[in-house]
Every structure is written in structure tokens, then in C-alpha cells.
N, C-alpha and C positions, 0 to 999 in steps of 0.2 A: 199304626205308624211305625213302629219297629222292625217291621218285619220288612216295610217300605224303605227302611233306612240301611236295613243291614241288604238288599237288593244294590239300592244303591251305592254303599260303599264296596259294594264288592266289584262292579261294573268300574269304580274307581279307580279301584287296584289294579284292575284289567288291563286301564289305559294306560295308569301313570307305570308300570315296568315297561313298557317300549321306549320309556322316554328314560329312562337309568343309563349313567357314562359307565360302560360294563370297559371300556380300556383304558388296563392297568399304568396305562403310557399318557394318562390325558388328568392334566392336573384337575378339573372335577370328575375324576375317576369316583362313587358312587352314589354322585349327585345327583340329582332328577331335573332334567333341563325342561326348561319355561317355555310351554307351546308356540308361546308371542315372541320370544329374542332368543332362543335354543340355548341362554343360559342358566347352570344350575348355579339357583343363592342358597344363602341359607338362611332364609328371612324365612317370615310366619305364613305366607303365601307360595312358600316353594320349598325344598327341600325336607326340612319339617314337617311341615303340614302334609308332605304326600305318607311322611313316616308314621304319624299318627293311624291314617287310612290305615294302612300295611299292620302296625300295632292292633289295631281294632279289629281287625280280619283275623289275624293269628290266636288272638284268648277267645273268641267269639265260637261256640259249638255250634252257632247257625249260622257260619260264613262256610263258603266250598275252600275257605284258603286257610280252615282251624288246622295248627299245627302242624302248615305246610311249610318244610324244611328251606325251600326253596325261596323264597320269600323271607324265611328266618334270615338266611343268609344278604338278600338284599335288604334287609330292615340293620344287618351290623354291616354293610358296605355303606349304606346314608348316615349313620352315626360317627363312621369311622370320617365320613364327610365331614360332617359336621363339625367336629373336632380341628380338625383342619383348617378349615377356613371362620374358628375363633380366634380372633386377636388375644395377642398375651395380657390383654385387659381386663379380659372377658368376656367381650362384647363383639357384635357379629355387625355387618355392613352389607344392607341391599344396596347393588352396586349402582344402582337407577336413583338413588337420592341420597338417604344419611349416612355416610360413614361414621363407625366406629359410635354406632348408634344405642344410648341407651335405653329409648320406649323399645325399639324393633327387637332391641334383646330380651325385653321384657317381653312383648309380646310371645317372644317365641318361647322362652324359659315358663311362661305361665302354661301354656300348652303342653310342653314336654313333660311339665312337673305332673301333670294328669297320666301322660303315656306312662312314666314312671311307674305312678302308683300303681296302674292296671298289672304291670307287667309283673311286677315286685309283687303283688296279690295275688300272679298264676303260677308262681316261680312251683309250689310243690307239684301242681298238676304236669308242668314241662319246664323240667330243669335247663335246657337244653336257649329259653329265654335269657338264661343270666348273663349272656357275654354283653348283649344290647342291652340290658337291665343297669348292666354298670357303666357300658360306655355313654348313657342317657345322664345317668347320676354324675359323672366325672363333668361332661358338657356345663348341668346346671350349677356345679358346687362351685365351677370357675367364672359364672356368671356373677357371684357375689362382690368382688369387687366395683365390678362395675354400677350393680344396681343398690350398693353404700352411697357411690358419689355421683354418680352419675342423674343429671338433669331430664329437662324435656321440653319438647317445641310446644305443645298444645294441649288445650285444658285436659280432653281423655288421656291424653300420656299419664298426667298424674294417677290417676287411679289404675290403669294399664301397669304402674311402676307398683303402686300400693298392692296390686293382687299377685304380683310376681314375685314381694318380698315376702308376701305371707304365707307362698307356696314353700321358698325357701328357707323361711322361721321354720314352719313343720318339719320341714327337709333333715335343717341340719339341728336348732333350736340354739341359733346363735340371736342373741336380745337384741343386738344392733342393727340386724336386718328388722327384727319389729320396730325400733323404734325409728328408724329412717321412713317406715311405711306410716308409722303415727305423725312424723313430721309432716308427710303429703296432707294427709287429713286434716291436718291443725287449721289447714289452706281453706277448710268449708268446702260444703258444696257449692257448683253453679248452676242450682238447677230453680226454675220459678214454681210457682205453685202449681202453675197449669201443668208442669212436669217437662215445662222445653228447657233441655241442655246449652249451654253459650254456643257449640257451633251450628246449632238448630238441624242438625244433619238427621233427617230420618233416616235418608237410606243407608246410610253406612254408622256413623260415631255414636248416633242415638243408643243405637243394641248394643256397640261397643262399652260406652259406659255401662250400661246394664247390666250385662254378664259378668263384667270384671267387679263391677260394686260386688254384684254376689257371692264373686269368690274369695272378696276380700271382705266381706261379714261373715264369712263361716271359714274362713282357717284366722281370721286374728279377733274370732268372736267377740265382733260390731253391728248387730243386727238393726242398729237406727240405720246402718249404710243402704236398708233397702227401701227406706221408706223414697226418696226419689224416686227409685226404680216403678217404686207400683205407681208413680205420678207419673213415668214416662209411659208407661203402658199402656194408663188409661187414657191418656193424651192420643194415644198412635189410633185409639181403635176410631178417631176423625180425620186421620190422617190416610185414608186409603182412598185408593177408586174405585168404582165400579167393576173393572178389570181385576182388582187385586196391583195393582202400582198402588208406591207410595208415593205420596207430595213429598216432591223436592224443589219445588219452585222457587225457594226462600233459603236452600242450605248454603250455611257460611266456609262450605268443603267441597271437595271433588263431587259431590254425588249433585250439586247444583243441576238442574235443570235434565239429569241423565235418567233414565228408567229403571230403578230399582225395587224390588219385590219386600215380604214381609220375610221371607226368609232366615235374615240374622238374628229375628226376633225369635223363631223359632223353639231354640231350649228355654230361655231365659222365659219367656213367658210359659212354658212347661213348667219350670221350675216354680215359677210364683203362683201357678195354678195348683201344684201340690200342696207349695206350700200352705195360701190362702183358702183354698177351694173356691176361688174365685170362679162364676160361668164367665164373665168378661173375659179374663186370662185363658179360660180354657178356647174361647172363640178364638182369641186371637190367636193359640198356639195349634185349631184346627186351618185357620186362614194361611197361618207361616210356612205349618208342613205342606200342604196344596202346590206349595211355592218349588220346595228341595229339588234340587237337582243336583247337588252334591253336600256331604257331610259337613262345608267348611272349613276357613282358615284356622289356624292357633288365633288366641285360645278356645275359641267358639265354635268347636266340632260338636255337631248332635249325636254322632254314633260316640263317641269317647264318651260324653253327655249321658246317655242313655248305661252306655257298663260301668261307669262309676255309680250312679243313680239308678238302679234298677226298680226303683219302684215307681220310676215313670209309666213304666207298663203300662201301668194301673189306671185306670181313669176313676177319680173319686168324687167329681162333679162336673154334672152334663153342659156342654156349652149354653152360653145363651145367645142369639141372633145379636150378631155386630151390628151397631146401628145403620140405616141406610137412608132415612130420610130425620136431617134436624139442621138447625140454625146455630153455631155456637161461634161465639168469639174469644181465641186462645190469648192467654195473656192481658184480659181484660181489666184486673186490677193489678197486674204490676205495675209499679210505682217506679217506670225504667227512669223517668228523670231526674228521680231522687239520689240515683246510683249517679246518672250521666252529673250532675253538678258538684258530685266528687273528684270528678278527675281532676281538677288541677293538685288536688289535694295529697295523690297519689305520690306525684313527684316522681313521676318517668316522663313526664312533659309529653307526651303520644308519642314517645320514642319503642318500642318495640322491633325486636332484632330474629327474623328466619322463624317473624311468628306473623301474630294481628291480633289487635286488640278487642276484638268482635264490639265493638259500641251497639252493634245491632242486636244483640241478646236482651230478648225481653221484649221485642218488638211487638204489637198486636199482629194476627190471623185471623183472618173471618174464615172460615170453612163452612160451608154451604152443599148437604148432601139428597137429592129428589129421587131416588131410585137411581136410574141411569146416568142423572144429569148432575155433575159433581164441580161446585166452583172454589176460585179459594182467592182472596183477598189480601193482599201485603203490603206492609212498610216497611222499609230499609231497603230493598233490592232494585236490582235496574228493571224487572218487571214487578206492575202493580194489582195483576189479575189473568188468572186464568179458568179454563175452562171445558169442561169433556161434558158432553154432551153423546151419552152411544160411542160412535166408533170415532167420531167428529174429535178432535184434538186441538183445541185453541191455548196452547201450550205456554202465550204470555202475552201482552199488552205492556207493551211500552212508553213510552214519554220522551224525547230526547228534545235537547233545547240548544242552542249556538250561545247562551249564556255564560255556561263552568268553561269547557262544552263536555257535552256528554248524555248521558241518562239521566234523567233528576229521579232521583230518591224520593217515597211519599214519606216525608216524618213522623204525619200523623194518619191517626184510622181509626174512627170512628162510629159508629152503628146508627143506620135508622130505622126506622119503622120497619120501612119497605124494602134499607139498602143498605150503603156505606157513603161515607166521605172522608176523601183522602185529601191529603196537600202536602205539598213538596216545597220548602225554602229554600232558598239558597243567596250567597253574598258575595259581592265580590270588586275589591278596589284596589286604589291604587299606593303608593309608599314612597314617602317623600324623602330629602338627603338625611342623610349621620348627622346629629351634632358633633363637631368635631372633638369635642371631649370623649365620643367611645370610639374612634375609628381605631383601628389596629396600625402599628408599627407602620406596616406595609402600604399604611395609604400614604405615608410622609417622606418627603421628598425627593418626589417626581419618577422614582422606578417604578417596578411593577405592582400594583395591587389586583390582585385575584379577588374576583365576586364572591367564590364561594369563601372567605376569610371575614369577609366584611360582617359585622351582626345586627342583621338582616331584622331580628326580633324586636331591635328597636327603633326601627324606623314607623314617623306618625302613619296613619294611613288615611289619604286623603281620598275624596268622590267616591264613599261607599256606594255599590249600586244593589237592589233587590230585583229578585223575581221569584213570583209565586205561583206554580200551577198547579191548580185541582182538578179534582177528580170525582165526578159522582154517579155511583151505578142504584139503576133502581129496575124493581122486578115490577115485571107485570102479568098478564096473561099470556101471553106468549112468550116470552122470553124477557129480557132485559134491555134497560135504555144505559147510556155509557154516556154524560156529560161533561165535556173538558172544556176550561178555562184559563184562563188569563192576561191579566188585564194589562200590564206593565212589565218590561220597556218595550215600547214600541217599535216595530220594524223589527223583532227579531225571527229568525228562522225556527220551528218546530216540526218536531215531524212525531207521528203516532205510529208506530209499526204495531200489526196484529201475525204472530207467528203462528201458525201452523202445523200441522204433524206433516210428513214428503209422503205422506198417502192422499194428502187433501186435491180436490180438485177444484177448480174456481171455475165459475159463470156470469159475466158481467161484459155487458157494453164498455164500461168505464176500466178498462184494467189495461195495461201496457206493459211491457216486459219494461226493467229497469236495466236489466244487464241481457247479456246472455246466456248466461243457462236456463233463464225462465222461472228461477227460483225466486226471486224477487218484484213485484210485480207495484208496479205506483198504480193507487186505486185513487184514478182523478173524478171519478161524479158514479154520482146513481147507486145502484145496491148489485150485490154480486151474492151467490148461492154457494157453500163450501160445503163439498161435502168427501163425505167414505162411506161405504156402501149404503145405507140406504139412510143414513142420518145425515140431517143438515143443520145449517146453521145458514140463515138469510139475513143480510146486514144492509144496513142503509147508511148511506152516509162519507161517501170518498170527497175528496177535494185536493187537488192541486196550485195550492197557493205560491209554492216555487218549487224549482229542477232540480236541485239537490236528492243524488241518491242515497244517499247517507251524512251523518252533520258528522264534527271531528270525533273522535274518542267515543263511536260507536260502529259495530258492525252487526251480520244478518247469520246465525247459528247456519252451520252446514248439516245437508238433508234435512232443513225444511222449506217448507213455504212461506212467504211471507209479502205480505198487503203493505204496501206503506203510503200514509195518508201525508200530506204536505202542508201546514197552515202558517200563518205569518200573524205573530202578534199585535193588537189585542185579538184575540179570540173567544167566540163561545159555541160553542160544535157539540152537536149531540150525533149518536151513533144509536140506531137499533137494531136488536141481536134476536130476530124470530126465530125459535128451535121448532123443529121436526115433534111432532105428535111424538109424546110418549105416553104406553100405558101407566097407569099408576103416579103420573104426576099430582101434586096440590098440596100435599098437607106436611107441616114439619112436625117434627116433639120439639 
């Protein structure tokens, strides 16, 4: 793998100098501008992060770019950048979201604190290092104000802060940088037993906590900080596909429902495989490398990874086979309600501010793996099940109701025998006048009273209404049966969308385009064949209860397919899902 690594960070470096503002006339004169908006930031994704590359190629005696002057030279023109566009805070602002941003500084300052060290480690072999060695050191040391006072939007920020100040304790060996990063910790972890993180994000926050746990149990020597870590790890190795994608069907971040790799996993489980001699970890860090196609952001570079760590080399215990066929239910003894009946306790009232409160941390997953045929089962999300099958991609199953209106959530998720059972609550009424003892000022005396003044919290609420829909999948021999219900209020509109991968192809009498692009297709009767190359999926089960192409406060994901079924309350509807012969189907661990 290093030798794959240092290929590719060189190929890197190839790219990212044609993107350098080499004019002395252009205020990001030797910034590395962004493939996607031709501007250069100086966040942990740009500017930085290409210096790192560039850093890694120059100390390395197996890159073609050791010691190459010329590059030395663009590696102190992106510093000189860099400097530049830090606020007198400290702190740096990708210009696409947080200004004057303290995780984004952190993120970047934990990564540079690494370039650092390497550089500062080669200084006797090439002197010729120390101009960028100190304009690196200047950047981080002006970082510390900021990450003294400075906050953060979301749970990994915390710990993204805690690994930045611990770089910086070693740095300078000022105690108030440690103990600001002890303050973060005092906060506990949020991670459950099964090892899911609050914004349940495989593809991207997961490995982020990870890595940064790591770096902050070995510079403020905390080494319970990794016991999550090896809970997240073990958790991810059911968290994959067939393909090598990971399940993001359920994440409470950007990486929701988008295609992401094991990739970020990469060192961190290298790491935990040195550390432990873990075969599991070593699996997962040969599945992640498979992935690489580039080194990575700050702080989570594997070439930087690899030359401070050199005895990754070394493989000290042989992988063992990632699971491919088992039945597991993640999150099955947390005890999320016990948390959930605290919130009022909390005394934020569900007020949260350029954040979210994730209430859905802790939620059950069934994850369901047959060789080829990979399924995964959720509550809390607006999709309740998906499913890959071969090349076939049933990427979510829906529920939407004219009740909230919207997607109904399944609350709960339960295991059978053969299956699962899900159910979706929901409430909703009406709110009667003020007693005149709380109205505000403003309601008295005939001027104007504004709604949003009024306090609304205390108004009785009258004609509560419910609606409850389930959900029950059962397996059989050929695939699985899909039962949805509910019984109450009557007359209301439902619709069942089944999404798609934009490779799928559909076969069926009962199918009519819904719009015009043919992307959306109302599956009014009979069964329809979905397939990709030679895998399928044959489903039974469309109906057209009413014309509605979509109910409120729901739409159809772009570049895919999608089937959408029609029913009108009460209902009880079953769906069968017959899969394509595969070898090696039948048995789980």
C-alpha cells in the first residue's frame, strides 16, 4: 500500500501545480484554486490540503518530487498564502459557508501541525525546508486564539477542536490550550455501544471522529479516547456493500443518500490495526486502501499518515475476510428513549441555532448481508429500506402521507423471525384562544397585534388527530414480501415511492410516465421487472388509488428512477420483491 500511495500522491502534485495563482498581481497569488469554483480557500480541502501533497512529495526519497526546489518554492508561495487570508483572530473562512470559522481552523491547523512536524524532522537532511517549516509554525501558533475561544456547529467539531489543541499543547506547551481541549471532553462521548456516532454519517463524520479521537489520545495522552473508535470500526465492517459503497441511507449529514467509499477509513483503521493486531481492522484498512484515489483532506492525509508512522509498512497481522453474509441489528439495546424523555430536562426547549439536535442518534438498523444481495432497514429517516441486489440499486422505499404532510418517519424497528416491523406515529391538532391574562401588550387596544408575538406555547390544543403507518418486510425464498398499513383517518392520500439507481430499467404493463422526463413513473397495477445488467428485481404490487404526483413537503431525488405507488386510506397493501438467482445465496452467521 505505500508504495500505491506514494504513486498516488505524486500524480497529485502533478495536478494540483497547474491549478497555483502563479500572478504576483492576483490577490490569491499562491493559492491552489478549486477545480469546481476556480477559487483558492484556505480551508482543509484546498489550499492546505494540496500543501500537505507538495510537503509529502519533498521529504519522501520515493517520490520523483524529493527535494525538488521547485515545488519547495510553490510549497512557500501556498504558505505565504495562507497567512494571508488568516483573520487577525486566527482563524480562516471557507468562503462557501463558515466565516471566521473555528472547527475549519481546526481542521486545517490539526493537519498542518503534522506537515510541520515532518518538515521540522527533515530540516538536517535539507536545510533549504526552514522557510516553509517556519511560515507553517507562524500560521499554527496564530491559530491559538482562536481555538482558546472559539466554539463549534456539530458534535465532530468538538473533537476536530480537541485534536487541534493537542497538536498545539505539544507545539507550544501552553496548559491552556490543554485544558480548553479537556474542557471539550468533559462533554462525554456520543457514541452508543454499537459504535454509531450522533450524526450516524458513514461516509464522511464517522472516520472524521475517528481519526481526530486518535490524535487526541496520543498528543494529550487519553487513550480511553479510542475505545469508541474500535466501536466505530467494528460497526462499519456491516456497514458496506457488495461494491465496496458504504450505507448512507440513514446519515444525519451531506453524505445522506450520496455514494461514498471506505476510503476515510483508511489510516485510522491502519492505525488501530497496528495498534490492536486486530484481522478485522487489518480487513477494513485492505477494503479502504482498494478505495484511494487520492491522499485526503486535513487532517486525514494517508501519505502524511504513512511518514509520521512509518511502521505502517509493516503488516503485523493478516486480514481476516469482512463479513459477507449475516443478520445484525445495530443499535439494538440502546436505550434511545431513556435519553429522548430527558429532553425537556435539558432546558434548550428544541431550540438549537446553525445546528440540529439529532433526536435520531441511537436509532435501530437492521443491516442484512447474502453475498451480492445487501439490505438495510431504518427508523428515523424519510426512507425506511433499501436494497442492492447485484448491480440492481433500490436505493430507498418511502412512505409519504397528506397527514404532517410529508415523509412519515418509522419511530420504531423491531426484528422477527423472518423480518422487521416498523411504525411511524404521528400527531397533529388544533390550538384554541389566549387566555387574556397572557396576551402581550400588543394584543390590547385595537392596534396592531403580530402573530409571531403572541405565546403560542400556551394556547389548549384542541381535536388532537393520529395516524399510524406500518411497515412489514418478510423474507422468503425468493426475495421478500413488503406489507403496509393503516388503518386511520380515513380518506387520506398516501403514496409509496420505490427509488432507484438512473441505470435501472423498468418493464411493466402498469407503468405511465408521471412527468416528463420519464423519471418518475406511477406504477398503477400488476408487477414490473427493474433491472441493470443482468440483475433484477420483479415486484408485484402497483395501484393507483389517486392522481397525485407527489403529496406536499415531498419530492423524487435527481438521476434516479422512481416507481410511485398511489393508495388512499385505510389500507393494507402488500408488495413482492422476487431477486434474480444468485450464486451462493441462503445461509447468514
Amino acid at each position: 500500500m505505500y508504495e500505491q500511495l506514494v504513486g498516488i500522491n505524486d500524480r497529485c502534485v502533478e495536478e494540483s501545480l497547474s491549478r497555483q495563482v502563479l500572478d504576483e498581481y492576483s490577490r490569491y497569488h499562491g493559492g491552489v484554486t478549486d477545480p469546481v469554483n476556480g477559487i483558492a480557500w484556505a480551508s482543509h480541502g484546498g489550499t492546505p490540503m494540496v500543501m500537505a501533497l507538495w510537503a509529502a512529495a519533498l521529504i519522501n526519497p520515493d517520490s520523483r518530487y524529493y527535494h525538488n526546489e521547485e515545488l519547495l518554492s510553490r510549497l512557500e508561495y501556498g504558505a505565504e498564502f495562507l497567512l494571508r487570508f488568516q483573520h487577525a483572530d486566527g482563524s480562516i473562512s471557507p468562503g462557501w459557508t463558515n466565516m471566521h470559522s473555528p472547527p475549519d481552523t481546526a481542521f486545517v491547523a490539526g493537519g498542518l501541525a503534522q506537515v510541520h512536524e515532518l518538515l521540522e524532522a527533515h530540516l538536517e537532511d535539507w536545510e533549504q525546508l526552514g522557510k516553509s517549516a517556519g511560515l507553517i509554525r507562524l500560521f499554527l501558533t496564530r491559530t491559538t486564539p482562536v481555538l482558546l475561544t472559539g466554539g463549534c456547529h456539530t458534535p465532530n467539531h468538538r473533537w476536530v477542536l480537541t485534536a487541534a489543541l493537542g497538536f498545539l499543547y505539544r507545539l507550544t506547551g501552553k496548559e491552556e490550550l490543554k485544558d480548553r481541549a479537556e474542557a471539550w471532553l468533559a462533554e462525554g462521548m456520543d457514541c452508543t455501544e454499537d459504535g454509531e456516532w450522533t450524526e450516524r454519517s458513514n461516509g464522511i463524520y464517522n472516520g472524521v471522529s475517528d481519526i481526530v479521537l486518535y490524535y487526541a489520545a496520543e498528543q494529550l495522552n487519553r487513550p480511553e479516547l479510542l475505545e469508541p473508535v474500535r466501536r466505530n470500526l467494528r460497526m462499519m465492517a456491516y456497514l458496506i456493500h457488495p461494491d465496496g459503497e458504504v450505507v448512507t441511507d440513514y446519515s444525519g449529514r451531506q453524505d445522506y443518500g450520496v455514494r461514498h467509499d471506505l476510503s476515510g477509513y483508511f489510516l485510522i483503521s491502519r492505525l488501530m490495526e497496528h495498534m490492536d493486531r486486530d484481522p478485522l481492522f487489518a480487513a477494513l484498512a485492505d477494503a479502504a486502501g482498494q478505495a484511494i484515489v487520492h491522499p485526503g483532506w486535513l487532517p486525514n492525509n494517508a501519505m502524511i499518515g504513512y511518514l509520521r508512522y512509518p511502521q505502517l509498512r509493516e503488516r503485523r497481522v493478516q486480514p481476516s475476510p469482512l463479513p459477507d453474509r449475516y443478520r445484525v441489528m445495530i443499535n439494538r439495546h440502546f436505550n434511545r428513549g431513556q435519553y429522548l424523555r430527558q429532553l425537556d430536562s435539558a432546558g434548550h426547549y428544541g431550540r438549537i441555532y446553525h445546528s440540529r439536535l439529532h433526536t435520531d442518534f441511537g436509532a435501530p438498523v437492521g443491516r442484512q448481508r447474502d453475498g451480492q444481495t445487501s439490505l438495510t432497514v431504518m427508523a428515523e429517516t424519510d426512507s425506511f429500506l433499501s436494497l442492492r441486489h447485484g448491480t440492481v440499486r433500490l436505493l430507498g422505499v418511502r412512505l409519504a402521507s397528506s397527514f404532517e404532510p410529508g415523509y412519515v418517519k418509522m419511530n420504531t424497528l423491531e426484528e422477527l423471525p423472518d423480518g422487521y416491523r416498523l411504525a411511524g406515529d404521528e400527531a397533529k391538532g388544533y390550538y384554541g384562544p389566549l387566555p387574556r391574562t397572557v396576551l402581550p401588550q400588543t394584543a390590547a387596544g385595537g392596534g396592531t397585534s403580530p402573530w409571531y408575538l403572541l405565546p403560542h406555547h400556551l394556547r389548549e390544543m384542541t381535536h388532537e388527530q393520529h395516524h399510524r403507518a406500518e411497515a412489514e418486510l418478510t423474507a422468503d425464498e425468493e426475495g421478500f414480501r413488503l406489507r403496509v398499513q393503516c388503518r386511520e383517518p380515513e380518506g387520506m392520500m398516501t403514496q409509496v415511492s420505490f427509488v432507484f439507481g438512473g441505470e435501472t430499467a423498468f418493464v411493466g404493463e402498469g407503468l405511465f410516465p408521471a412527468d416528463e422526463s420519464g423519471g418518475v413513473l406511477f406504477w398503477k397495477s400488476g408487477g414490473v421487472r427493474c433491472s441493470a445488467g443482468t440483475d433484477w428485481i420483479e415486484m408485484e404490487g402497483g395501484q393507483h388509488g389517486h392522481w397525485a404526483k407527489a403529496l406536499n413537503n415531498t419530492g423524487f431525488p435527481a438521476g434516479c428512477r422512481t416507481l410511485v405507488v398511489n393508495l388512499m386510506t385505510p389500507y393494507d397493501w402488500t408488495f413482492t420483491l422476487r431477486l434474480s438467482p444468485k450464486e451462493g445465496r441462503g445461509n447468514y452467521e
